[in-house]
ZATORNU-607918 format. One line per field, with one value per residue: chain; x, y, z of N, C-alpha, C in turn. Coordinates in steps of 0.001 Angstrom, whole numbers. Layout:
unit: c(A; ...) $
n_xx: c(X; ...) $
n_yy: c(Y; ...) $
n_zz: c(Z; ...) $
ca_xx: c(X; ...) $
ca_yy: c(Y; ...) $
ca_zz: c(Z; ...) $
c_xx: c(X; ...) $
c_yy: c(Y; ...) $
c_zz: c(Z; ...) $
***
This chain:
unit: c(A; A; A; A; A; A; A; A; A; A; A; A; A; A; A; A; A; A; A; A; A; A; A; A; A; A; A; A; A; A; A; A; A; A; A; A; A; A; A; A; A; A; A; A; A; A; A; A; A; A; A; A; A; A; A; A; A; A; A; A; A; A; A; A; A; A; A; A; A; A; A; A; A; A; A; A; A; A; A; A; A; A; A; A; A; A; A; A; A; A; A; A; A; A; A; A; A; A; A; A; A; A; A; A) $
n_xx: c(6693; 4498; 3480; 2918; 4940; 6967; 6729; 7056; 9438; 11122; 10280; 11847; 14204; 14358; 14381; 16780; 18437; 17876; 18828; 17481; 15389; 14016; 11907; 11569; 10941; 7901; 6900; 6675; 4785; 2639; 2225; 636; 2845; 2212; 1106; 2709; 4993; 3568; 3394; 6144; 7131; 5931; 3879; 1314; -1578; -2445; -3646; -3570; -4023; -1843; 496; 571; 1374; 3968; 5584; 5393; 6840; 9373; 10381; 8986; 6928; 4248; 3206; 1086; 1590; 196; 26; 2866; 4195; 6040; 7656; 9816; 11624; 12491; 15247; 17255; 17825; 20686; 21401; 21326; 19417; 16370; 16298; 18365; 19723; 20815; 22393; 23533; 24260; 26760; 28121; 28832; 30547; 32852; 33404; 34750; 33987; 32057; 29420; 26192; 24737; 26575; 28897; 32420) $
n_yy: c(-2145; -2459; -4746; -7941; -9554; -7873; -8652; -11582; -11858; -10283; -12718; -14513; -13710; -13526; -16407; -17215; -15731; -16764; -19213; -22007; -24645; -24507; -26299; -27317; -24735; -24730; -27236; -26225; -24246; -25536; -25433; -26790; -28112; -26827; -24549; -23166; -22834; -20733; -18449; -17767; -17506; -15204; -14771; -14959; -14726; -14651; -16277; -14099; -15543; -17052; -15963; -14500; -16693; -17803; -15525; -15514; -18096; -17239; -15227; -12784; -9953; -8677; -5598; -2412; 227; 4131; 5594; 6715; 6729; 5005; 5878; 7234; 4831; 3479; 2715; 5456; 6241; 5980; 4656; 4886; 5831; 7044; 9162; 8959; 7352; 6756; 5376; 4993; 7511; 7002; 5177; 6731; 8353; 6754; 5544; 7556; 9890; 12542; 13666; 13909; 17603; 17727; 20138; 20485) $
n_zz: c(-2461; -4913; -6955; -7691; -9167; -7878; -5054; -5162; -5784; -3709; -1797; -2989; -2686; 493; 889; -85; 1331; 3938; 3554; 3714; 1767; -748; -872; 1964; 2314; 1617; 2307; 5406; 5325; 4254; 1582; -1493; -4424; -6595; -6161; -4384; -6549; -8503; -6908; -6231; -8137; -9729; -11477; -11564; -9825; -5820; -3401; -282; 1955; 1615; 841; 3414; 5389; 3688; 4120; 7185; 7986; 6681; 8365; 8197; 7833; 7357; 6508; 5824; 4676; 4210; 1246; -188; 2282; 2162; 903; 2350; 3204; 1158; -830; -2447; -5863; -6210; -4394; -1299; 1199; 1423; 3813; 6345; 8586; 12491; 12608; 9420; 9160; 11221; 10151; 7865; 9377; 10132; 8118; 7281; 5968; 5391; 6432; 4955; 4622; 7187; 8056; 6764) $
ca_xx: c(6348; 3643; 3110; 2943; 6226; 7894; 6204; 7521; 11391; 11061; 9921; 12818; 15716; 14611; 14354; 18493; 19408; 17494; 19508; 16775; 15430; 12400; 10772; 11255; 9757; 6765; 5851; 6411; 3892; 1410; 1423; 1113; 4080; 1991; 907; 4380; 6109; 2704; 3748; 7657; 7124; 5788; 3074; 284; -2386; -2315; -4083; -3280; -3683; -701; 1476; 896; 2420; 5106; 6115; 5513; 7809; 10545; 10064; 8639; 5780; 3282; 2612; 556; 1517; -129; 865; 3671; 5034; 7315; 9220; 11208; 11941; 12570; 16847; 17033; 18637; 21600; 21440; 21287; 17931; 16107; 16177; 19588; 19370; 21878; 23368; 24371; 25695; 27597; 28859; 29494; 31772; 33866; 34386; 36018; 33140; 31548; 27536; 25314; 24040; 27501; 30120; 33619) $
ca_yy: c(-3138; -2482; -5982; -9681; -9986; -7707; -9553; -12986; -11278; -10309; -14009; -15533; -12884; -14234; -17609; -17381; -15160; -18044; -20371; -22741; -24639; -24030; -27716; -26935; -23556; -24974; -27998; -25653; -23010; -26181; -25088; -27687; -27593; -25808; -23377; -22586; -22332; -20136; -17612; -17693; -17356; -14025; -14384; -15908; -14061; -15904; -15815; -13535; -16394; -18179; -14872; -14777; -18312; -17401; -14434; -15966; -19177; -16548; -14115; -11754; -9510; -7900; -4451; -1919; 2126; 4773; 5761; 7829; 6844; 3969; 6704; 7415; 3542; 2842; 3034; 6015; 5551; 5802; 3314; 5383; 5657; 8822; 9833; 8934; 7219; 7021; 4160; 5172; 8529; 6608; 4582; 7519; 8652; 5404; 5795; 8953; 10550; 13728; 13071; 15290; 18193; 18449; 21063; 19409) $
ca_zz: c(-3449; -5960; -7997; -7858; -9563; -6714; -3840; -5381; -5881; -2278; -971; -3083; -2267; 1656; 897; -397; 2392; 5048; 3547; 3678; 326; -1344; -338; 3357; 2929; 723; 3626; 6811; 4756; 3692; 245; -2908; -5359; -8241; -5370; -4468; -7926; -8330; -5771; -6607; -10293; -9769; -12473; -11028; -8522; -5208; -1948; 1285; 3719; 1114; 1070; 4879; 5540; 3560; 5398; 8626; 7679; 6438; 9606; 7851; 8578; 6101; 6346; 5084; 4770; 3822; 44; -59; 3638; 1866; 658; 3475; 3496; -100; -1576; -4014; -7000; -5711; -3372; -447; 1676; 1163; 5165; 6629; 10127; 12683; 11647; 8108; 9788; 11923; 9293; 6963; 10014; 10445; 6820; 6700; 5137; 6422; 6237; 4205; 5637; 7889; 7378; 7031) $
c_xx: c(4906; 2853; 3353; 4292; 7650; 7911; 7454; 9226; 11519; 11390; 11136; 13879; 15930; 14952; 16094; 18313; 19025; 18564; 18320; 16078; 13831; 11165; 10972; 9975; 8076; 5779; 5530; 5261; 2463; 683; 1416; 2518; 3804; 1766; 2148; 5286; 5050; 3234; 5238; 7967; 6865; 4606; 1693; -622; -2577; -2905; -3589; -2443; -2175; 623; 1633; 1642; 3735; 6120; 6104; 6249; 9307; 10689; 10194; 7583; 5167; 2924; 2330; 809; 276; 532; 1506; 5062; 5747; 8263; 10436; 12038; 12963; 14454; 16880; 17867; 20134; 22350; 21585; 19636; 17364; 16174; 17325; 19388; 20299; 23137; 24359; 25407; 27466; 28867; 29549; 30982; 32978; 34383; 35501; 35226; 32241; 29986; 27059; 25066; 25334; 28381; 31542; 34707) $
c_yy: c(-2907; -3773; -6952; -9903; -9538; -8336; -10462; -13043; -11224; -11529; -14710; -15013; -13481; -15224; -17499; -16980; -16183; -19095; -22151; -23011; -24556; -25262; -27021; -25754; -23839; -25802; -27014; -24410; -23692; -26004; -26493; -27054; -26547; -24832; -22561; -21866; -21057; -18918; -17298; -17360; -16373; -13553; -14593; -15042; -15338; -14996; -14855; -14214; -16873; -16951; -14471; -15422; -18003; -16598; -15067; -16942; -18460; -15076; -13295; -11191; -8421; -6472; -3272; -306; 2749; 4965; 6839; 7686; 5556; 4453; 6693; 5882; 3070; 3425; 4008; 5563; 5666; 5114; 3826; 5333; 7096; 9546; 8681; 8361; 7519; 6275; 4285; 6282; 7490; 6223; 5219; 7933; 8154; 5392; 6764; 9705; 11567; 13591; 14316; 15817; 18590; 19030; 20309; 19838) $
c_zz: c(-3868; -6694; -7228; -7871; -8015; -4594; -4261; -5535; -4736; -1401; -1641; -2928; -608; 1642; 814; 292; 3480; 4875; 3709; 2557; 687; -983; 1217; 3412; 2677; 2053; 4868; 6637; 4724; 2449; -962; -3531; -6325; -7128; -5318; -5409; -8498; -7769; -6101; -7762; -10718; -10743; -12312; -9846; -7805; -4286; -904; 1656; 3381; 1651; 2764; 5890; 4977; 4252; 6306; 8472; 7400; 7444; 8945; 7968; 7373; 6979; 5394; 5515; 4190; 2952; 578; 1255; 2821; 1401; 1369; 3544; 2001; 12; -2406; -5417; -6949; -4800; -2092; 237; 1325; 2329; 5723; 8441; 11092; 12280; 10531; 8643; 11121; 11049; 8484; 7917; 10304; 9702; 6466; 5936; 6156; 5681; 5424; 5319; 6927; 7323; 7898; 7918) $
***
């Protein structure tokens, strides 16, 4: 994540998957309402400490790479990861699918 806007997509893709509403998350964070809709709205420059609280209210954890190392992390456009763990191999195998990189 690059921008504001993709931070604030991030914090509200958790918020739905928590299942928990947007007032809960706002008091257990200690933010105002304009703060909040601020931060969620994606348009707005906002504090750290605020984006901190957030994360930590939606167990999430801020970190910082080195450019370039989010590659390996990121979906390509294909919706695949760019480095294959075991997991997916696993999964490719369950499917009936022979993994990149193996001969069939």
């Amino acid at each position: 994540m690059n921008s504001i806007p993709e931070i604030s997509a991030a914090l509200r893709s958790q918020l739905q998957q928590s299942g928990r509403t947007g007032q809960s998350l706002r008091e257990a964070a200690g933010l105002s309402r304009q703060t909040f809709a601020n931060v969620m709205g994606g348009e707005n420059d906002f504090k750290l400490s605020t984006l901190l609280a957030l994360a930590d209210r939606l167990g999430l954890e801020l970190l910082l790479l080195p450019k370039g190392a989010a590659r390996g992390l990121a979906p390509e456009d294909e919706g695949g990861p760019v480095v294959e763990t075991l997991v997916d191999l696993a999964r490719q195998r369950a499917a009936g699918q022979t993994p990149e990189g193996e001969a069939s």
